[in-house]
Backbone as XML, in Angstrom:
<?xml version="1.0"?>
<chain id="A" units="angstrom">
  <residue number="1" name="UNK">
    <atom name="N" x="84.498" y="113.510" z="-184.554"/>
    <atom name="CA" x="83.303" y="113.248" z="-183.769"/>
    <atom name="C" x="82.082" y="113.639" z="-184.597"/>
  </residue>
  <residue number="2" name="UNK">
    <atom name="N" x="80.959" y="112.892" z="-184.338"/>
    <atom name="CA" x="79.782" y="113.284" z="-185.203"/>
    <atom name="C" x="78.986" y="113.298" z="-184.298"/>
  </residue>
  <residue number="3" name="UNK">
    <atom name="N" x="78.141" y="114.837" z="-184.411"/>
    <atom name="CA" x="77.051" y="115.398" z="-183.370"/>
    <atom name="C" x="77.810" y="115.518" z="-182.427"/>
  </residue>
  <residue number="4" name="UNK">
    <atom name="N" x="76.723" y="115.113" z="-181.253"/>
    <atom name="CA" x="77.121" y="115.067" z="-179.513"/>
    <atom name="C" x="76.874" y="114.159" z="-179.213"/>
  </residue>
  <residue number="5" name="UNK">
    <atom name="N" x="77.716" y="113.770" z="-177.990"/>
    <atom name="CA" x="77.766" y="112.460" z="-177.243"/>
    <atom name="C" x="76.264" y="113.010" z="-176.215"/>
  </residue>
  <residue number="6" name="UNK">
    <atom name="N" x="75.929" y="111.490" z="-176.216"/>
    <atom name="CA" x="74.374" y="111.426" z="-175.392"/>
    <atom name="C" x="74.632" y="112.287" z="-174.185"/>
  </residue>
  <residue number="7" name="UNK">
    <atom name="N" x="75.560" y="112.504" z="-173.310"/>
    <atom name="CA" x="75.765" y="112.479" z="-172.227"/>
    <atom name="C" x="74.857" y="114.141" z="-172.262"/>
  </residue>
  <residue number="8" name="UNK">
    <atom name="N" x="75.286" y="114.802" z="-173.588"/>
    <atom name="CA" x="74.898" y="116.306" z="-173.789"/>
    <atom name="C" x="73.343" y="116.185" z="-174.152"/>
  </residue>
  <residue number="9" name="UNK">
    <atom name="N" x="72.680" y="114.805" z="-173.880"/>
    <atom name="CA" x="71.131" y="114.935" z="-174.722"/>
    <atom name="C" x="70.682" y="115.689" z="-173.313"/>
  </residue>
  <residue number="10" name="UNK">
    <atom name="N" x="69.119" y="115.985" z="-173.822"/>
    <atom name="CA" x="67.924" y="116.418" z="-172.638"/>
    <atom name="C" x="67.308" y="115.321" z="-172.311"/>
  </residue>
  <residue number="11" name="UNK">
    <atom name="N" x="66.596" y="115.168" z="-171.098"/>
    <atom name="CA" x="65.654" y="114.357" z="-170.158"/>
    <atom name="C" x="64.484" y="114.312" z="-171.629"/>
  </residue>
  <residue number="12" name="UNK">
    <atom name="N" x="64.090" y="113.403" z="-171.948"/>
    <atom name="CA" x="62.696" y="113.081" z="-172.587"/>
    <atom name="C" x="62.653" y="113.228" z="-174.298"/>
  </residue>
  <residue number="13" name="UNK">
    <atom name="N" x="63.655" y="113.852" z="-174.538"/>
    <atom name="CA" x="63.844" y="113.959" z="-175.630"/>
    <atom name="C" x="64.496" y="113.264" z="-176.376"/>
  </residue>
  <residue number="14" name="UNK">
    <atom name="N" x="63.476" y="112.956" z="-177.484"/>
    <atom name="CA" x="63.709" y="111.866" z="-178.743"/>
    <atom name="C" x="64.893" y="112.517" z="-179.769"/>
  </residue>
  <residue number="15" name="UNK">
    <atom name="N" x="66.407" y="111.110" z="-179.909"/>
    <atom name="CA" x="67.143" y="112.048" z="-180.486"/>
    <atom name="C" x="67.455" y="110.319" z="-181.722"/>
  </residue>
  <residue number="16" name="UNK">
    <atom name="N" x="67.952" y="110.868" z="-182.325"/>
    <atom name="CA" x="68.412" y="109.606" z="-183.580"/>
    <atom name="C" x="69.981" y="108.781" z="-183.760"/>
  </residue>
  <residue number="17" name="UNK">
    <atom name="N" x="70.390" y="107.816" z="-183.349"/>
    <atom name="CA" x="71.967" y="107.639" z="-182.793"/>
    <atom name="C" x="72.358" y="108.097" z="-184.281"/>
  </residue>
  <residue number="18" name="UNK">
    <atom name="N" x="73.341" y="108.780" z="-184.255"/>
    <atom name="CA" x="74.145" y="108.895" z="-185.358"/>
    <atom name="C" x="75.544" y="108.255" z="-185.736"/>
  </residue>
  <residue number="19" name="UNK">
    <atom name="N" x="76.343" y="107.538" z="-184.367"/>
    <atom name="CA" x="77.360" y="106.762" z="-184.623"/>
    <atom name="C" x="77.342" y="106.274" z="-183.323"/>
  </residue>
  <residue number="20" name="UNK">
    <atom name="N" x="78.071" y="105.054" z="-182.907"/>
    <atom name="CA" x="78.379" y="104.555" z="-181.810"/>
    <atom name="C" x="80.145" y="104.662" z="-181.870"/>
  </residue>
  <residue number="21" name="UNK">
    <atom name="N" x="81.059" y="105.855" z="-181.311"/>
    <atom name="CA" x="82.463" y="105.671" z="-181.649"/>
    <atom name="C" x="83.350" y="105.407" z="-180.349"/>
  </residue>
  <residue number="22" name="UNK">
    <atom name="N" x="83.836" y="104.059" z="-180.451"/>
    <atom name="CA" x="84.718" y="103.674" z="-179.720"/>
    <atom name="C" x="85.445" y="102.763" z="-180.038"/>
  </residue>
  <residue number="23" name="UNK">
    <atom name="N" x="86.679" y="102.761" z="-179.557"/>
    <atom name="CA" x="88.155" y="101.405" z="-180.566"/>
    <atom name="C" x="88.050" y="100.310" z="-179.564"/>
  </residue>
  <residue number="24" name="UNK">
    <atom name="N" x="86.998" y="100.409" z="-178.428"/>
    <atom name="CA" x="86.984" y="99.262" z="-177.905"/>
    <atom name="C" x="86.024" y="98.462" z="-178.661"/>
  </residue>
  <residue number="25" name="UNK">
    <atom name="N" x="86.416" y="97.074" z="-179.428"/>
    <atom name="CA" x="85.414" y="96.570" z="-179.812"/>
    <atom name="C" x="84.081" y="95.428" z="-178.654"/>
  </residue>
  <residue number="26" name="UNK">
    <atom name="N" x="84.871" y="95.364" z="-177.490"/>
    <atom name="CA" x="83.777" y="95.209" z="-176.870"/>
    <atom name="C" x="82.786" y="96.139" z="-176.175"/>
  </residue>
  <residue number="27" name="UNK">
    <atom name="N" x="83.091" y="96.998" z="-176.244"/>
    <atom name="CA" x="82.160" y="97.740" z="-175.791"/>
    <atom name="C" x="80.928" y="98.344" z="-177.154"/>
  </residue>
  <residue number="28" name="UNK">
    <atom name="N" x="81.499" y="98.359" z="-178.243"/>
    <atom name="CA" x="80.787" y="98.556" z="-179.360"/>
    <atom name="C" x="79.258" y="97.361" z="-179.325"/>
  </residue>
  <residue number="29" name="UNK">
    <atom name="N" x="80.130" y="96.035" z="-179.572"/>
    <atom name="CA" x="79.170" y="94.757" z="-179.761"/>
    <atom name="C" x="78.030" y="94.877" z="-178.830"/>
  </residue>
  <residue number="30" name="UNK">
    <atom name="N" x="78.658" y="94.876" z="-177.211"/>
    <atom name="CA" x="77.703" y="95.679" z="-175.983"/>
    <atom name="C" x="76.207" y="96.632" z="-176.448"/>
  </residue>
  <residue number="31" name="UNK">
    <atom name="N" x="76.690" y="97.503" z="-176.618"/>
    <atom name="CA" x="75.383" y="98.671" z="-177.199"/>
    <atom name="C" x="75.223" y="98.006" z="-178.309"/>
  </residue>
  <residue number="32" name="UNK">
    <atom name="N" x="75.677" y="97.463" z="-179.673"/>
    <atom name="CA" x="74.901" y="97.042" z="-180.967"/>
    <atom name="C" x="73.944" y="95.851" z="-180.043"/>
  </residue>
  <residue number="33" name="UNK">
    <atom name="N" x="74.361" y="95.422" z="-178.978"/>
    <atom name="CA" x="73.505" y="94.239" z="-178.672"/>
    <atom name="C" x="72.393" y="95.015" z="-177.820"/>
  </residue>
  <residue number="34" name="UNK">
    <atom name="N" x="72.253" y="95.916" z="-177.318"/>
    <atom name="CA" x="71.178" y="96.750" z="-176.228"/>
    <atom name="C" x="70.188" y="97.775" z="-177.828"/>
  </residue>
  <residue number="35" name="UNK">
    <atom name="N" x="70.935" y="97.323" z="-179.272"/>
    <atom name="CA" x="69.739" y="98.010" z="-180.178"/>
    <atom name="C" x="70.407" y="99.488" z="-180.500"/>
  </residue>
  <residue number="36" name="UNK">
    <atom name="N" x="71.674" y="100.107" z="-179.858"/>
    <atom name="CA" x="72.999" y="101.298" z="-180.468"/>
    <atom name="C" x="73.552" y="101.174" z="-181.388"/>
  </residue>
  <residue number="37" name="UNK">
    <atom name="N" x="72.335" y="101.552" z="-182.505"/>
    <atom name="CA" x="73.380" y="102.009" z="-183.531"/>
    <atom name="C" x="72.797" y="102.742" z="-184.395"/>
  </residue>
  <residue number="38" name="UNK">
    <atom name="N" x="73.591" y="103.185" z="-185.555"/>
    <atom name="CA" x="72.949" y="104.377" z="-186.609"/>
    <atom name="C" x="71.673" y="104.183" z="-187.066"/>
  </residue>
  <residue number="39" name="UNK">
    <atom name="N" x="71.005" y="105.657" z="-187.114"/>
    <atom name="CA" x="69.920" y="105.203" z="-187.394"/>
    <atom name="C" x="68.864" y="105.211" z="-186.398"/>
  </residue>
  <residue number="40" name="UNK">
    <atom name="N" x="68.917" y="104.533" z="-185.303"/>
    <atom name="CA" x="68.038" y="103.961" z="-184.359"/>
    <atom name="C" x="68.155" y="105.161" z="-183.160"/>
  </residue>
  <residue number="41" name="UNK">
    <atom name="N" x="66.459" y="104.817" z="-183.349"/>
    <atom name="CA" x="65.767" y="106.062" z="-181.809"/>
    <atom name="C" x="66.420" y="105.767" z="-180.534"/>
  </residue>
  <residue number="42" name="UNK">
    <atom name="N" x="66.751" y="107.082" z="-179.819"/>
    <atom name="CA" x="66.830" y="106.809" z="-178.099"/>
    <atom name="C" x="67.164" y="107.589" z="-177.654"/>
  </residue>
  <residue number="43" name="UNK">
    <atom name="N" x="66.170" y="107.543" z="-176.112"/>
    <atom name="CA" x="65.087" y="108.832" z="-175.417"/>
    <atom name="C" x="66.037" y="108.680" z="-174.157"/>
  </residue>
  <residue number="44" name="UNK">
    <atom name="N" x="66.984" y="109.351" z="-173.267"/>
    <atom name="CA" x="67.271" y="109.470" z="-172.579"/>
    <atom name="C" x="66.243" y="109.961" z="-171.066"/>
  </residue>
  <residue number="45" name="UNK">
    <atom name="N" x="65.782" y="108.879" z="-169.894"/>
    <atom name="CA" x="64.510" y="108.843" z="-169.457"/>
    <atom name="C" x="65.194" y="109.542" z="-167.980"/>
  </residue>
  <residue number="46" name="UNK">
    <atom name="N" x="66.315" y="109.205" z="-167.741"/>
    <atom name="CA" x="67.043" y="109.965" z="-166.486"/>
    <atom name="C" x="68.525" y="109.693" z="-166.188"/>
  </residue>
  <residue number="47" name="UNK">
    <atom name="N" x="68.635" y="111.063" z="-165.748"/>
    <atom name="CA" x="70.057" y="110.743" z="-164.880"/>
    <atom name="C" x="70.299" y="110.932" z="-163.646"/>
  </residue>
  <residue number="48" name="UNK">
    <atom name="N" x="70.768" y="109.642" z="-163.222"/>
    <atom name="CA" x="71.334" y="109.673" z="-161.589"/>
    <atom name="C" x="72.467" y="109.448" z="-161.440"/>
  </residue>
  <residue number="49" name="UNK">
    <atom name="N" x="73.381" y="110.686" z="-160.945"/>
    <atom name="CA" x="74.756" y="110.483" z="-160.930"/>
    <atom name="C" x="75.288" y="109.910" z="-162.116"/>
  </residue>
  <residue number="50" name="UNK">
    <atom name="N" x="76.319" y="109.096" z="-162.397"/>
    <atom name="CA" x="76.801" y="108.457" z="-163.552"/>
    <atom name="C" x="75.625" y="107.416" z="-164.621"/>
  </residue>
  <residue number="51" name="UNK">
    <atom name="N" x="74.514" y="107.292" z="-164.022"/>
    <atom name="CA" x="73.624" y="106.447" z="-164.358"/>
    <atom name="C" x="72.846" y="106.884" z="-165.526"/>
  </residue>
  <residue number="52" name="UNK">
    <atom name="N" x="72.781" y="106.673" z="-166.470"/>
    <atom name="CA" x="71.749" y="107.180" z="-167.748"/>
    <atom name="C" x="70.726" y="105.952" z="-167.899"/>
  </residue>
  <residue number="53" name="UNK">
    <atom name="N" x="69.316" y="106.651" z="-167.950"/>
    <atom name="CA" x="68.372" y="105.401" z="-168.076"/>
    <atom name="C" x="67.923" y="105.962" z="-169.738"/>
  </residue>
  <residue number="54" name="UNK">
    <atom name="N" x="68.015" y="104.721" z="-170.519"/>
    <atom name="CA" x="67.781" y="105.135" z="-171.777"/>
    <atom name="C" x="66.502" y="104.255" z="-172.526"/>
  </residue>
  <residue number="55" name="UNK">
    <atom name="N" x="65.868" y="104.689" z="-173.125"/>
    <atom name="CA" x="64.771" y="103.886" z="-174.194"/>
    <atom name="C" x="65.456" y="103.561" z="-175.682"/>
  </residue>
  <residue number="56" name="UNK">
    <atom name="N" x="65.525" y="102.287" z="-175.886"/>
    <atom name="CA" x="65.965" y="102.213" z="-177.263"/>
    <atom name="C" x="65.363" y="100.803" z="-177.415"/>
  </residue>
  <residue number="57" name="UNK">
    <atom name="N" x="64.525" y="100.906" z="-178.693"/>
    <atom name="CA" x="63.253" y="100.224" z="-179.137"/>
    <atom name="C" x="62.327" y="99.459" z="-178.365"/>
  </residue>
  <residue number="58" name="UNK">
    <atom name="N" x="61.879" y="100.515" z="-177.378"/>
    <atom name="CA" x="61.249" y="99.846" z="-176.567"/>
    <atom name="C" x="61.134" y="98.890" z="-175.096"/>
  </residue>
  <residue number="59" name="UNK">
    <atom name="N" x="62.901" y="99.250" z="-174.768"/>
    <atom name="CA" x="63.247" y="98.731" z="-173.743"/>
    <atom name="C" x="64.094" y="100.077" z="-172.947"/>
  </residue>
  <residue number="60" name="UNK">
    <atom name="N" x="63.816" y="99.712" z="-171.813"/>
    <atom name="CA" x="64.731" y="100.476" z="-170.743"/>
    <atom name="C" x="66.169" y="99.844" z="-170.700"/>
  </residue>
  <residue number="61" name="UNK">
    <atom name="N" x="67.514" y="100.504" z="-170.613"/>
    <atom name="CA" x="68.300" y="100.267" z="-170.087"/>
    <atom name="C" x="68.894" y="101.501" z="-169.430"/>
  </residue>
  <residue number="62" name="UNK">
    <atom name="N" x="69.741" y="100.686" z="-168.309"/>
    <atom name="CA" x="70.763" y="101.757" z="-167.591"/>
    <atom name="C" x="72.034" y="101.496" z="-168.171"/>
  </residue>
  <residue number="63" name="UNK">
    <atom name="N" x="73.105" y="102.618" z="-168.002"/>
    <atom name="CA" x="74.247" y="102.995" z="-168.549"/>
    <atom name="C" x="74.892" y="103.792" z="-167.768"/>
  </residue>
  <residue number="64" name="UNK">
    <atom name="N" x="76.240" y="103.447" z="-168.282"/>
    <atom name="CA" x="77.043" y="104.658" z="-167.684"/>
    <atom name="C" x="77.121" y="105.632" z="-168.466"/>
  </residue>
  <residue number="65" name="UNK">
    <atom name="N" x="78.217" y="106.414" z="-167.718"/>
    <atom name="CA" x="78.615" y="107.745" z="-168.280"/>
    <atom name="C" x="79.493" y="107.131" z="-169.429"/>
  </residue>
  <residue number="66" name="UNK">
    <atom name="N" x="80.296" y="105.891" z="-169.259"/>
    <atom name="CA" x="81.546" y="106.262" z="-170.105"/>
    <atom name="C" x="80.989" y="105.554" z="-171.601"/>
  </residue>
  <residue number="67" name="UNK">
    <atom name="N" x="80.088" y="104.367" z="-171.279"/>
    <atom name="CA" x="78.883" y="104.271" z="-172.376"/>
    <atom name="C" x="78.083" y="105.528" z="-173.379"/>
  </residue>
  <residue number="68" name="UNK">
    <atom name="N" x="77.574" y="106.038" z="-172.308"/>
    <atom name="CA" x="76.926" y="107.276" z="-173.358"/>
    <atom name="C" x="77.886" y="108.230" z="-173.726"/>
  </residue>
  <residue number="69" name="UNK">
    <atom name="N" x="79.097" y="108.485" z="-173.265"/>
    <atom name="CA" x="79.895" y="109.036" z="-174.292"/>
    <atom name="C" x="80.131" y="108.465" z="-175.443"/>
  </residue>
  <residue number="70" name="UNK">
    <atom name="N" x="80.122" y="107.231" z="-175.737"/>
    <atom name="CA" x="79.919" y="106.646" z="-177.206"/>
    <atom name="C" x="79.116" y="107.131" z="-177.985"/>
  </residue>
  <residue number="71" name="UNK">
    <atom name="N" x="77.831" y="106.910" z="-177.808"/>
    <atom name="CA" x="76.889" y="107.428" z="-177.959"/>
    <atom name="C" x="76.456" y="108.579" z="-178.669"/>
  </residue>
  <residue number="72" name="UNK">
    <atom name="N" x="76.809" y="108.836" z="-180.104"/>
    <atom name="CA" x="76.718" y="110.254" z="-180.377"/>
    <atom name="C" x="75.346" y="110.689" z="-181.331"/>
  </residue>
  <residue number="73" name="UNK">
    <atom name="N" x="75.051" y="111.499" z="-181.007"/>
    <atom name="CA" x="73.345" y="111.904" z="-181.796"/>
    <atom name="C" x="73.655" y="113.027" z="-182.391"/>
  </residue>
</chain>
């Protein structure tokens, strides 16, 4: 594993993706297509229940939990 999975980020805080790791390859293509991947900024804006609202280049998306466990910064 590299870093922490998003799920461990803070509310507002700007973090840098460091890998997207999962053997599902659709779920990979998914986030490379929402702008998830190395390298690239994203601000975790809230959580509701399983729901993560995230900023990544400039767009809002929502997510799950089992998404932002990919997710590692």
């Amino acid at each position: 594993m590299n870093g922490i999975a998003l799920t461990g980020a803070r509310i507002n805080a700007e973090y840098t993706i460091k890998s997207v790791e999962t053997n599902n390859n659709e779920v990979q293509d998914f986030l490379f297509t929402l702008g998830c991947y190395e390298g690239e900024t994203i601000t975790v804006i809230s959580i509701l229940a399983d729901q993560y609202v995230v900023v990544v280049k400039d767009a809002r998306y929502s997510i799950d939990k089992d998404l932002a466990e990919c997710i590692m910064i």
